[in-house]
N, CA, C and O of each residue as an XYZ file, in Angstrom:
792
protein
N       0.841     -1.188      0.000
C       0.000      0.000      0.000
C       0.880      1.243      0.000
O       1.882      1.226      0.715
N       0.653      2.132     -0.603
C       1.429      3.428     -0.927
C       1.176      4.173      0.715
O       0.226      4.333      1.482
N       2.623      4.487      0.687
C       2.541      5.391      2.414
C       1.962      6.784      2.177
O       2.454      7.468      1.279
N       0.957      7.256      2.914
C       0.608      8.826      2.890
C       1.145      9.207      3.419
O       1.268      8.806      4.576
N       2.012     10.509      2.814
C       2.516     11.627      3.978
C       2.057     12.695      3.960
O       1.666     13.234      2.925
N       2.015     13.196      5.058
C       1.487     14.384      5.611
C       2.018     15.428      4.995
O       3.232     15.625      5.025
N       1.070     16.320      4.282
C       1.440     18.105      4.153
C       1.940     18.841      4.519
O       2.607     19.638      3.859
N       1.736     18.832      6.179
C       2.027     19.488      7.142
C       3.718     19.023      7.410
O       4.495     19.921      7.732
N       4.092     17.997      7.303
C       5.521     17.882      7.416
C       6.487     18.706      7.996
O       7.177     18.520      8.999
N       6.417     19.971      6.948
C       7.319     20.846      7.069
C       6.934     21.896      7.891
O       7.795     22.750      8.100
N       6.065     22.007      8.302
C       5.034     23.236      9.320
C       5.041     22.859     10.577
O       5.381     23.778     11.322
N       4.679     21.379     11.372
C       4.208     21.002     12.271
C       5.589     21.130     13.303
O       6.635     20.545     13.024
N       5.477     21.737     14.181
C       6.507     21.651     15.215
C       6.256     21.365     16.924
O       5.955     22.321     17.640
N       6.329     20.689     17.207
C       5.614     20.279     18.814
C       6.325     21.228     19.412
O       7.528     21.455     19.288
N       5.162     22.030     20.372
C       5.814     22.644     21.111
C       4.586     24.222     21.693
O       3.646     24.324     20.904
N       4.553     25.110     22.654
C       4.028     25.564     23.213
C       3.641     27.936     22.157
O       3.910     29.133     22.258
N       3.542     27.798     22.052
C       3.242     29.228     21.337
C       2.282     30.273     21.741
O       1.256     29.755     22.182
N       2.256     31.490     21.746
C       1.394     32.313     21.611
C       1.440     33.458     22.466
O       2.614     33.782     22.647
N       0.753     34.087     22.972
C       0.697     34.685     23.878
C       0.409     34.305     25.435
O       0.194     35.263     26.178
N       0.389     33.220     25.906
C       0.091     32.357     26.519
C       1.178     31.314     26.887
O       1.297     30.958     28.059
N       2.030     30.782     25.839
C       2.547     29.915     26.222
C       3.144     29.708     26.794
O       3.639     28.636     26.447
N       3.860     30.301     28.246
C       4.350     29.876     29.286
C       3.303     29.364     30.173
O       3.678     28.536     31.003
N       1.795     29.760     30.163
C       1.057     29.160     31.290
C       0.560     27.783     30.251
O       1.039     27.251     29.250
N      -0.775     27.542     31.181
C      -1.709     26.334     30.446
C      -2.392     27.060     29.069
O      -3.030     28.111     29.139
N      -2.177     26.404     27.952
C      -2.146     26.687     26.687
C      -3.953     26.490     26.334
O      -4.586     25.472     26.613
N      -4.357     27.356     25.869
C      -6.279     27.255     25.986
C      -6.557     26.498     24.314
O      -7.690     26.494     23.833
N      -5.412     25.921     23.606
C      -5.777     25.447     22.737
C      -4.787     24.495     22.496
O      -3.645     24.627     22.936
N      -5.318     23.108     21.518
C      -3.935     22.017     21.589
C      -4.481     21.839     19.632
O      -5.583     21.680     19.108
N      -3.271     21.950     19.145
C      -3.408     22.097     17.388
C      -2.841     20.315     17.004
O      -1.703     19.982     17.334
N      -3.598     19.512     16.438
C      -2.452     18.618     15.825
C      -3.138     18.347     14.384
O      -3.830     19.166     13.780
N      -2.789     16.934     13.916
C      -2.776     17.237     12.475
C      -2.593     15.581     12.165
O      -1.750     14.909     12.759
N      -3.306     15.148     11.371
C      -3.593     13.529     11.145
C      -3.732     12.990      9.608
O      -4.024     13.881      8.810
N      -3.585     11.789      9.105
C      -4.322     11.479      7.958
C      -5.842     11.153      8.269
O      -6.107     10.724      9.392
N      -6.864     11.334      7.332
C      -8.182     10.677      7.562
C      -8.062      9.244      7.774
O      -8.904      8.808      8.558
N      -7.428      8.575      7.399
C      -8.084      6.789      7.198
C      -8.385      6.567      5.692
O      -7.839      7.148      4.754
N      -9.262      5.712      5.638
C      -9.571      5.593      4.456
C     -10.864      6.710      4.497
O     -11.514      6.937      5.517
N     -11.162      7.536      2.807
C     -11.964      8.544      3.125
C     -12.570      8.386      1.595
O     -11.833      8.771      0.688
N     -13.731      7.902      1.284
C     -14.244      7.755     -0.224
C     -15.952      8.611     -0.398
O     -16.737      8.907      0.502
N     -16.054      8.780     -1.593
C     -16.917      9.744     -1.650
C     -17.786      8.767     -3.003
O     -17.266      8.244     -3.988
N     -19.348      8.783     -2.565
C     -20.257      7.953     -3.079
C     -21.139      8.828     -4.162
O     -21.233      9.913     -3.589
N     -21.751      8.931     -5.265
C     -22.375     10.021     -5.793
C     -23.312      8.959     -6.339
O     -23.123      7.748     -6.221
N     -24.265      9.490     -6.902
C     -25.391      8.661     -7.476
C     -26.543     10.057     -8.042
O     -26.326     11.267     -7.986
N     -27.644      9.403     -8.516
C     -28.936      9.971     -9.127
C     -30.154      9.931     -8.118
O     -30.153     10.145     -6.906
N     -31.149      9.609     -8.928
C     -32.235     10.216     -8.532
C     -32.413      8.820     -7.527
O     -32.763      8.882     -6.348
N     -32.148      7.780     -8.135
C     -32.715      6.562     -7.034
C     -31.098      6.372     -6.177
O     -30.650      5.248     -5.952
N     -30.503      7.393     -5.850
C     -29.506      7.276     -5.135
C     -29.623      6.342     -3.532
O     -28.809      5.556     -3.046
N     -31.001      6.817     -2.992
C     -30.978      5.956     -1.710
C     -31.502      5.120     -1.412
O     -31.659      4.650     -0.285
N     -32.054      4.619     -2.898
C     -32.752      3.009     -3.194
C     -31.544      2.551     -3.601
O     -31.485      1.461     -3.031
N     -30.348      2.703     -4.340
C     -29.339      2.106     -4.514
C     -28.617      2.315     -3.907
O     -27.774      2.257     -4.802
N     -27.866      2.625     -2.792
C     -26.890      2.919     -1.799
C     -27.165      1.996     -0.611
O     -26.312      1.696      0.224
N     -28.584      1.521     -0.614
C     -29.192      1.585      1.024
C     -28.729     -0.089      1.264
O     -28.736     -0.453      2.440
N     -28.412     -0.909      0.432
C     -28.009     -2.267      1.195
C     -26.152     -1.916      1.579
O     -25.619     -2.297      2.621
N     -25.634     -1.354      0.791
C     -24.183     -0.944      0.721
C     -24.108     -0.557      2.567
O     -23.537     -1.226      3.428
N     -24.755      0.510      2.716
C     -25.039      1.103      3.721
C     -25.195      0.199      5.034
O     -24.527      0.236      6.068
N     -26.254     -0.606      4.694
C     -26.619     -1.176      6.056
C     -26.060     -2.245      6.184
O     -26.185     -2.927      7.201
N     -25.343     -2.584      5.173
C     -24.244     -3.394      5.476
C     -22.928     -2.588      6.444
O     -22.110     -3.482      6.664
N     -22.691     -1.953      6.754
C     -21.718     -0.949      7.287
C     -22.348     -0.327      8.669
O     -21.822      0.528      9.382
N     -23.610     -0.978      8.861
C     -24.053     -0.438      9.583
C     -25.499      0.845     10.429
O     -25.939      1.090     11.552
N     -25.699      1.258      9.137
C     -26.328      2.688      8.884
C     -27.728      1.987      8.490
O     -27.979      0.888      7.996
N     -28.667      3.233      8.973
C     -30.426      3.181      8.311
C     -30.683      4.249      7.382
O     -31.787      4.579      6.948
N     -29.712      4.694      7.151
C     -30.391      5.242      5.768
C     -29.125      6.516      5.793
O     -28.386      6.737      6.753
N     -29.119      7.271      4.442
C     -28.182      8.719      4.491
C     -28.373      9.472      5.140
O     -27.920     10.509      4.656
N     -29.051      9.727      6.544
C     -29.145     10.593      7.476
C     -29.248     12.245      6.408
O     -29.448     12.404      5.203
N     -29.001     13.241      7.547
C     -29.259     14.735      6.751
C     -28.270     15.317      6.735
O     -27.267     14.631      6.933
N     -28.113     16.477      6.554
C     -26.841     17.522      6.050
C     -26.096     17.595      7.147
O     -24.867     17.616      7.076
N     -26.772     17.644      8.315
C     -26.034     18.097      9.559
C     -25.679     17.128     10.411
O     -24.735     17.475     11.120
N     -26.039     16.146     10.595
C     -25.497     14.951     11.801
C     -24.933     13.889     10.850
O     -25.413     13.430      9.813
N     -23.354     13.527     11.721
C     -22.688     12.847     11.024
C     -23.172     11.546     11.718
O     -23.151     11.496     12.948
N     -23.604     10.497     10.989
C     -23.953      8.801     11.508
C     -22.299      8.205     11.728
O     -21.267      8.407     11.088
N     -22.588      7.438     12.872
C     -21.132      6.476     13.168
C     -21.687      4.878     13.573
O     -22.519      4.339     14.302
N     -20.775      4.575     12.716
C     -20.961      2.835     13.060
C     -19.428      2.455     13.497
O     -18.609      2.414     12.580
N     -19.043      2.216     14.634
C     -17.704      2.042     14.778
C     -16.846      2.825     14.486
O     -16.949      3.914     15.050
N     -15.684      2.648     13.539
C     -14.870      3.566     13.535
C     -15.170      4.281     11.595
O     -14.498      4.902     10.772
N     -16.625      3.667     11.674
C     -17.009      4.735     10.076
C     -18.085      5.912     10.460
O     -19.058      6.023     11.206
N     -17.426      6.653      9.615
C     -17.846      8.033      9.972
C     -18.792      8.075      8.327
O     -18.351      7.615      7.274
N     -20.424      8.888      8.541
C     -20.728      9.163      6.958
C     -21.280     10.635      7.175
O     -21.944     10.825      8.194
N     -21.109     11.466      6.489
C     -21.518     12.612      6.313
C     -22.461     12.908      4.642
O     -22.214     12.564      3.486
N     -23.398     13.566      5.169
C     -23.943     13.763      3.643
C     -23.935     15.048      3.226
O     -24.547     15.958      3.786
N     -23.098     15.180      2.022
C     -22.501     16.200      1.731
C     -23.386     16.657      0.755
O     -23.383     17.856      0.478
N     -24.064     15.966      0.249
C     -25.169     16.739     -0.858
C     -26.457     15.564     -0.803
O     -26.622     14.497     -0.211
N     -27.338     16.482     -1.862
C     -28.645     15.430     -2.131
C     -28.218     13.781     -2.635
O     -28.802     12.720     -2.415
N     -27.282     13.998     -3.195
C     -26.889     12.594     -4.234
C     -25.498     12.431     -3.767
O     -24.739     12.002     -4.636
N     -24.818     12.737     -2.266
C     -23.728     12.784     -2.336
C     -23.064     12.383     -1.192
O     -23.230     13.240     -0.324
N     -22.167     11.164     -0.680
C     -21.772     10.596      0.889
C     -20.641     10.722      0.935
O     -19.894     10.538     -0.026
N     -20.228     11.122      2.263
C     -18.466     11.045      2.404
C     -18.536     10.285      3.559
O     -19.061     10.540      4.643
N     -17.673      8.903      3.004
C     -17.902      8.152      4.335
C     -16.166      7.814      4.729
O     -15.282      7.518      3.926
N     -16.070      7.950      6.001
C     -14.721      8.074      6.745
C     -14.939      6.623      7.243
O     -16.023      6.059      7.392
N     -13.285      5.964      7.545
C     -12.895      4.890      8.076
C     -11.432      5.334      9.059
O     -10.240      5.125      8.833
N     -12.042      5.942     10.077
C     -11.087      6.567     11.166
C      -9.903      5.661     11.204
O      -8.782      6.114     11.430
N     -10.195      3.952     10.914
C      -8.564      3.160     11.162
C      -7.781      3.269     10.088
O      -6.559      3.150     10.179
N      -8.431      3.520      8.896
C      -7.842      2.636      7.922
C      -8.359      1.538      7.083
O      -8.161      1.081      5.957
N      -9.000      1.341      7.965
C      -9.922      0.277      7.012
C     -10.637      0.314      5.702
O     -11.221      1.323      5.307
N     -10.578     -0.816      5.031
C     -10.983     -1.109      3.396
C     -12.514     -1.007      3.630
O     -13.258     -1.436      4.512
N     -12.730     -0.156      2.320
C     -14.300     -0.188      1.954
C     -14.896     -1.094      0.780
O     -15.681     -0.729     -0.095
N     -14.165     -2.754      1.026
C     -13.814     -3.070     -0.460
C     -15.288     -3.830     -0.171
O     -15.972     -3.738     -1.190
N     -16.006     -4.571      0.927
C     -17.123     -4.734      1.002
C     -18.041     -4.052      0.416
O     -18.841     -4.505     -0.403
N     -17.953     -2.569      0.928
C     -19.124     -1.533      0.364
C     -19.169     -1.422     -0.717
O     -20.276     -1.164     -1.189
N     -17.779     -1.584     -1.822
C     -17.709     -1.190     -3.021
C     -18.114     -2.527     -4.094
O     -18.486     -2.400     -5.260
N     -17.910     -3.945     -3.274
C     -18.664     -4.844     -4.125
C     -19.876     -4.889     -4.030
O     -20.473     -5.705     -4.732
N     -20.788     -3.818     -2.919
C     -22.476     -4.027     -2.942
C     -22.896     -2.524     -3.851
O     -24.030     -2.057     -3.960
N     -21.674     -1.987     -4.413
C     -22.256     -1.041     -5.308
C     -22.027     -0.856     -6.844
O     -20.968     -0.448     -7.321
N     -23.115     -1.192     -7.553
C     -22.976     -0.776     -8.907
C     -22.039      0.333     -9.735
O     -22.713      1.170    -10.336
N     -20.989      0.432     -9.826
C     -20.354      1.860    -10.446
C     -20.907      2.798    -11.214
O     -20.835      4.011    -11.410
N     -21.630      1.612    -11.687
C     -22.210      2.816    -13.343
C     -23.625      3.838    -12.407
O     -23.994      4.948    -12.789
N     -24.081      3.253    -11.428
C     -25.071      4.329    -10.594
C     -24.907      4.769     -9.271
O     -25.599      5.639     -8.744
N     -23.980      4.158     -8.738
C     -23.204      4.995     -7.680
C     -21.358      4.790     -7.584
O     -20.648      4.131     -6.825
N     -21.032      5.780     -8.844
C     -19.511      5.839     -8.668
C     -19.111      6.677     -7.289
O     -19.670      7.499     -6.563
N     -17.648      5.908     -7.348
C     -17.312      6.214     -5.784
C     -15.745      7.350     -6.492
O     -15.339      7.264     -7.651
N     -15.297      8.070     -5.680
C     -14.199      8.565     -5.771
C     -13.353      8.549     -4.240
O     -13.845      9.060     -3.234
N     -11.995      7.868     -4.254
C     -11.236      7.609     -3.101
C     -10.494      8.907     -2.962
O      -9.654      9.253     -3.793
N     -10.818      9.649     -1.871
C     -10.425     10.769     -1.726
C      -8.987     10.730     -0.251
O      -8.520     11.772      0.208
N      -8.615      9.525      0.153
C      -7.775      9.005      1.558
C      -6.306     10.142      0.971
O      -5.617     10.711      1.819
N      -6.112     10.260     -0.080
C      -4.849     10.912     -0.228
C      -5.447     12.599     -0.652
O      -4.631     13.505     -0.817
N      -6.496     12.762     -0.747
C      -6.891     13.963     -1.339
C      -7.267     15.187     -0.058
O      -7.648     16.317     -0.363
N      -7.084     14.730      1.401
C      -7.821     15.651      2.370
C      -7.103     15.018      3.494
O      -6.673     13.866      3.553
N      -7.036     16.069      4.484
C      -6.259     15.925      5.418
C      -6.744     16.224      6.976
O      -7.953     16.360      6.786
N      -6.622     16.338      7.846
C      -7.544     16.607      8.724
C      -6.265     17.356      9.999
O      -5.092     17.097     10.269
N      -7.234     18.312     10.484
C      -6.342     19.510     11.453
C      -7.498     19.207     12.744
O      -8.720     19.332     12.828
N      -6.708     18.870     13.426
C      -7.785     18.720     15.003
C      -7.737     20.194     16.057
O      -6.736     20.693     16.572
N      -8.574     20.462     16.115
C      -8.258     21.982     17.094
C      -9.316     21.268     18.618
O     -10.474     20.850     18.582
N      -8.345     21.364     19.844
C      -9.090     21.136     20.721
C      -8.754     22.247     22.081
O      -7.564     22.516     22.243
N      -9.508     22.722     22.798
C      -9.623     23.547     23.834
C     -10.432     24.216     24.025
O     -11.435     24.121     23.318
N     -10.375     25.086     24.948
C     -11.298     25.951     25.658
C     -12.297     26.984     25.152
O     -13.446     27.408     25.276
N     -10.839     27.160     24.333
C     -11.187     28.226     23.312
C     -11.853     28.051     22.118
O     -12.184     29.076     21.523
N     -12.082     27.150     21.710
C     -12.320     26.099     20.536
C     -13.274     26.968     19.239
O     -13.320     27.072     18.013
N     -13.852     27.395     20.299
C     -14.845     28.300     19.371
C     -14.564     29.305     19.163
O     -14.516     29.681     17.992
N     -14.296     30.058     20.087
C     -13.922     31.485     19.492
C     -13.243     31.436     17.950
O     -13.558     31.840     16.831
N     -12.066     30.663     18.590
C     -10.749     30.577     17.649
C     -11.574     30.482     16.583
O     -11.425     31.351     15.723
N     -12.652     29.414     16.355
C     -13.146     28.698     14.871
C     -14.434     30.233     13.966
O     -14.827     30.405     12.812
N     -14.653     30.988     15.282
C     -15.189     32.196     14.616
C     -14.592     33.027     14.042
O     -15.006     33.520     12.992
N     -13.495     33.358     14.606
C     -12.751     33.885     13.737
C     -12.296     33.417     12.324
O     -11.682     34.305     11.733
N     -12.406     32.491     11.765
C     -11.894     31.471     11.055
C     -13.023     31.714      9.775
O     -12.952     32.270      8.679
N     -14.010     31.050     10.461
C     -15.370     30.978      9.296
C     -16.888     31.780      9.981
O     -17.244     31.861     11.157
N     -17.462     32.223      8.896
C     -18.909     32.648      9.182
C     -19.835     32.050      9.831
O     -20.961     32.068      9.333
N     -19.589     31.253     11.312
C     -21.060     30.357     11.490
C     -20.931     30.759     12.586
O     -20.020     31.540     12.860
N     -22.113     30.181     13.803
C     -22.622     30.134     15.030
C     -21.538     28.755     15.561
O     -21.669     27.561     15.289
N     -20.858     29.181     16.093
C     -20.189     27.694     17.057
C     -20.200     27.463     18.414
O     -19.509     26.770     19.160
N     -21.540     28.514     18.633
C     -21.763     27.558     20.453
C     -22.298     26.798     20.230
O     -22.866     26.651     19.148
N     -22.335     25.689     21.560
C     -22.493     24.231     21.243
C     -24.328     23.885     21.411
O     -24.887     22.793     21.515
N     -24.910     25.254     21.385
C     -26.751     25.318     21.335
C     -26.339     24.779     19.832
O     -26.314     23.584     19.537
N     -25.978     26.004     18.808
C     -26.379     26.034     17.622
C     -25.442     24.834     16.837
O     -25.789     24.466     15.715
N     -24.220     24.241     17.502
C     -23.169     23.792     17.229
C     -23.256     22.622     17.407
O     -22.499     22.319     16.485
N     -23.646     21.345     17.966
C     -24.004     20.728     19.081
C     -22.604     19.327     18.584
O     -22.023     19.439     17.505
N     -22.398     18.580     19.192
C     -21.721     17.715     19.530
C     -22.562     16.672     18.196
O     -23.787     16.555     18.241
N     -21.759     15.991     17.091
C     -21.860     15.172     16.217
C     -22.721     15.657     15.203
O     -23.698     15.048     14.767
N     -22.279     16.906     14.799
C     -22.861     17.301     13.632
C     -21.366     18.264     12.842
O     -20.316     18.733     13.282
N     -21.941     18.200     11.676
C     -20.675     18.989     11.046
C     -21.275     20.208     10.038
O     -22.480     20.462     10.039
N     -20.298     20.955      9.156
C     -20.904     21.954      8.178
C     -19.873     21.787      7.506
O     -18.812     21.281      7.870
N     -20.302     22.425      5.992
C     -19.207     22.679      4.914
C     -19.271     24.267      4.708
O     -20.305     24.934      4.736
N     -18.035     24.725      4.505
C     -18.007     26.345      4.488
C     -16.663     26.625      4.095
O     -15.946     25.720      3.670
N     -16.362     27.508      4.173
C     -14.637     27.990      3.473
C     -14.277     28.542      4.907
O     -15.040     28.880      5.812
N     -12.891     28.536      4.858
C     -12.620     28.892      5.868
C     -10.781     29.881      4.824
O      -9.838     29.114      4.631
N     -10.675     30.784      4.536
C      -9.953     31.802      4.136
C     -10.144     31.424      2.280
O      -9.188     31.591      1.523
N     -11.136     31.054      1.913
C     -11.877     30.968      0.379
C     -11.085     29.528      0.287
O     -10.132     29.732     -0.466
N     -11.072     28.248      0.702
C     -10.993     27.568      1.051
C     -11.897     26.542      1.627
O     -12.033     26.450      2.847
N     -12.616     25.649      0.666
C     -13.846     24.746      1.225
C     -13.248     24.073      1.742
O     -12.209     23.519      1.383
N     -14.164     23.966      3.266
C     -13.723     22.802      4.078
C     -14.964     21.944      4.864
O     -16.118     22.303      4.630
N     -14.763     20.980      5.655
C     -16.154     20.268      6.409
C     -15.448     20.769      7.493
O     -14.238     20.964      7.382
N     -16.179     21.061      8.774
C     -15.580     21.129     10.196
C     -16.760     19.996     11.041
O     -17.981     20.068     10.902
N     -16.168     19.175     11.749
C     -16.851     18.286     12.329
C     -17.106     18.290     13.847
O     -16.186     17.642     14.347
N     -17.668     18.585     14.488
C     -18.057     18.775     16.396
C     -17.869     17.300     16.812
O     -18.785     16.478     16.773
N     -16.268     16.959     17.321
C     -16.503     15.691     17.897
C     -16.853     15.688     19.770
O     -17.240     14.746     20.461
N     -16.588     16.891     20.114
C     -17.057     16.642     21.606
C     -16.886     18.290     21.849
O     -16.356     19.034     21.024
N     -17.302     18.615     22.820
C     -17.739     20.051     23.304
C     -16.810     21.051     22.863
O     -17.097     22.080     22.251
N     -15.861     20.729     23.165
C     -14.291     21.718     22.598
C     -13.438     20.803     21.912
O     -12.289     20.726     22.347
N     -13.739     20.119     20.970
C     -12.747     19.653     19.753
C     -13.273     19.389     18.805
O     -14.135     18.512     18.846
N     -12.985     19.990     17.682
C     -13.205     20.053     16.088
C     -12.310     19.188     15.462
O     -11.224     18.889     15.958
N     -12.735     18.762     14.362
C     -12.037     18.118     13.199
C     -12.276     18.945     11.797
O     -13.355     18.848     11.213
N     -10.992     19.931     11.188
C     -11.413     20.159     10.158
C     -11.014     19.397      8.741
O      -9.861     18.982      8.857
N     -11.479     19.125      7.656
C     -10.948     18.309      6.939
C     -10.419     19.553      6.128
O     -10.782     20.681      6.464
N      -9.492     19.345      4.969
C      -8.910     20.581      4.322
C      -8.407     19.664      3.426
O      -8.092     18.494      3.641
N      -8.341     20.503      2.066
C      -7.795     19.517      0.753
C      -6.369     19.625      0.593
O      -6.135     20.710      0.060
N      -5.309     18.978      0.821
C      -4.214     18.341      0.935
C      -3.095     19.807      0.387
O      -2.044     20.200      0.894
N      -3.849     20.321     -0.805
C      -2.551     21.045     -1.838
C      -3.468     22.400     -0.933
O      -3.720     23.231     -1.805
N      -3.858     22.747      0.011
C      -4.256     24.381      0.568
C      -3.929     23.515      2.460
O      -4.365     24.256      3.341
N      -3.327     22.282      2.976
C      -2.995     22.057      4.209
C      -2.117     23.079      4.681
O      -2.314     23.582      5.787
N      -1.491     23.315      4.203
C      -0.229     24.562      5.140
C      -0.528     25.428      5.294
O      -0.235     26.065      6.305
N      -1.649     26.088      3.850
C      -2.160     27.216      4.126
C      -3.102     27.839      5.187
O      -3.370     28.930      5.689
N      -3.512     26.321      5.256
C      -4.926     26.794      6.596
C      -4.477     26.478      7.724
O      -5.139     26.976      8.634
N      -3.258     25.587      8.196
C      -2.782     24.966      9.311
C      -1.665     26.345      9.724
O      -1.117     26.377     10.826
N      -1.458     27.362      8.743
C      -0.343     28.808      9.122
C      -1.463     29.450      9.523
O      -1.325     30.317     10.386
N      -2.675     29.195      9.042
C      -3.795     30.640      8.988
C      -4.121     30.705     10.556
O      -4.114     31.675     11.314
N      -4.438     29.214     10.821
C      -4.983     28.966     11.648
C      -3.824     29.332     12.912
O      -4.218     29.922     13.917
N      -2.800     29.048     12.807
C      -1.106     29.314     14.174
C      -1.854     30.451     14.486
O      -2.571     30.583     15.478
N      -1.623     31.416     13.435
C      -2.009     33.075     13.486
C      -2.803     33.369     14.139
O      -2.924     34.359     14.861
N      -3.630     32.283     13.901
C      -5.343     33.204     14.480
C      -5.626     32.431     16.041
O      -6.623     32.590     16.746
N      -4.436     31.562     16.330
C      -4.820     31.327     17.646
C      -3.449     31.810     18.773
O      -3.358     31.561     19.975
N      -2.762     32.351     18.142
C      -1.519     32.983     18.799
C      -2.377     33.719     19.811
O      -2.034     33.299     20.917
N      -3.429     34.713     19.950
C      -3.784     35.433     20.997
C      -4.106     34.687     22.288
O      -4.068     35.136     23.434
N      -4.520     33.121     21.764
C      -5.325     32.732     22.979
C      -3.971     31.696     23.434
O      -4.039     31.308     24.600
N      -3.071     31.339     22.841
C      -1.982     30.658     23.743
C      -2.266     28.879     22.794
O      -3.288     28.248     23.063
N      -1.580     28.498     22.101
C      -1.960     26.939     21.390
C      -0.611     26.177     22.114
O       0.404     26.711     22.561
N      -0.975     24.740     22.062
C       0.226     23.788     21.915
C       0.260     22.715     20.844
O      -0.729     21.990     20.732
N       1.310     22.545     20.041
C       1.072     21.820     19.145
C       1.189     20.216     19.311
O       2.248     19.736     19.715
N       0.332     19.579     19.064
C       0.729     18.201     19.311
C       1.005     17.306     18.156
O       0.384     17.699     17.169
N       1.589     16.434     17.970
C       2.304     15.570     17.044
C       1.562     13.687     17.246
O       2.396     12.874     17.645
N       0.637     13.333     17.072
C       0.307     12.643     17.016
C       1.812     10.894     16.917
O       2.944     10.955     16.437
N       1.192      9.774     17.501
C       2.659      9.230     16.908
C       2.253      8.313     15.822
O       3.108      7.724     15.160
């Protein structure tokens, strides 16, 4: 299997920053591959043809725009009317799902090398992410296992609510440095630490 490497490579430095960083740091930055990460498209009978694929994996149906469904360590988000991004947080093969699906009416595109994912977790979590993009991110309007798609510096991205103060943003691989510098910047006021996953 071809090794993914990280974007961030040359950016990522462990270690404490900001205005803050001699005390307790109100934000912790790190930076991951997705797993395996494939994207499902289809037509009009998209969720008459998707739906055994699916519940084989776990799932009752494509859920809505805003709450991401989890079956273990698969993540699915529905990114459009005719459109699934389903995550495999280990790594794991979707080669099951892809023999219960027809190509010619639901082609898939493997996106595992195409997007990258920036974890922002702390206190601050939100602020920081307002500054960032146009939305509501208290956790009323925000809530814990739901996500949005939006740009974040003209830059489409998904941001995902995995627990009260930690985000997952996904970001497309060839704009990673750009949003992982944007982002140093914009949390230097509140104090970050960078973490390095192993």
């Amino acid at each position: 299997m071809i090794e993914i490497r990280s974007p961030l490579s040359s950016s990522v430095e462990p270690g404490e920053y900001g205005a803050q960083s001699a005390a307790k740091a109100a934000l912790q930055l790190s930076e991951r591959a997705p797993g395996s990460l494939i994207q499902i498209a289809g037509w009009q009978d998209f969720a008459t043809v998707t739906a055994p694929a699916l519940g084989a994996l776990g799932f009752d149906g494509h859920g809505n725009f805003r709450t991401v469904q989890t079956a273990g360590p698969v993540s699915c988000y529905r990114i459009a009317p005719d459109k699934l991004l389903l995550r495999h947080s280990d790594g794991g093969s979707f080669k099951e799902l892809l023999e219960n699906l027809n190509p010619a009416s639901s082609p898939t595109l493997d996106l595992s090398h195409a997007r990258w994912l920036i974890e922002i977790e702390g206190s601050e979590v939100e602020a920081l992410l307002a500054r960032l993009a146009s939305l509501d991110f208290s956790l009323q309007e925000f809530p814990e296992g739901t996500f949005a798609q939006t740009g974040i510096h003209h830059v489409g991205v998904l941001l995902h609510r995995v627990s009260a103060d930690k985000f997952l943003i996904f970001v497309p691989v060839t704009w990673a440095e750009s949003i992982w510098n944007l982002i140093c910047e914009t949390a230097a006021p509140f104090g970050f630490k960078v973490i390095v996953h192993p």
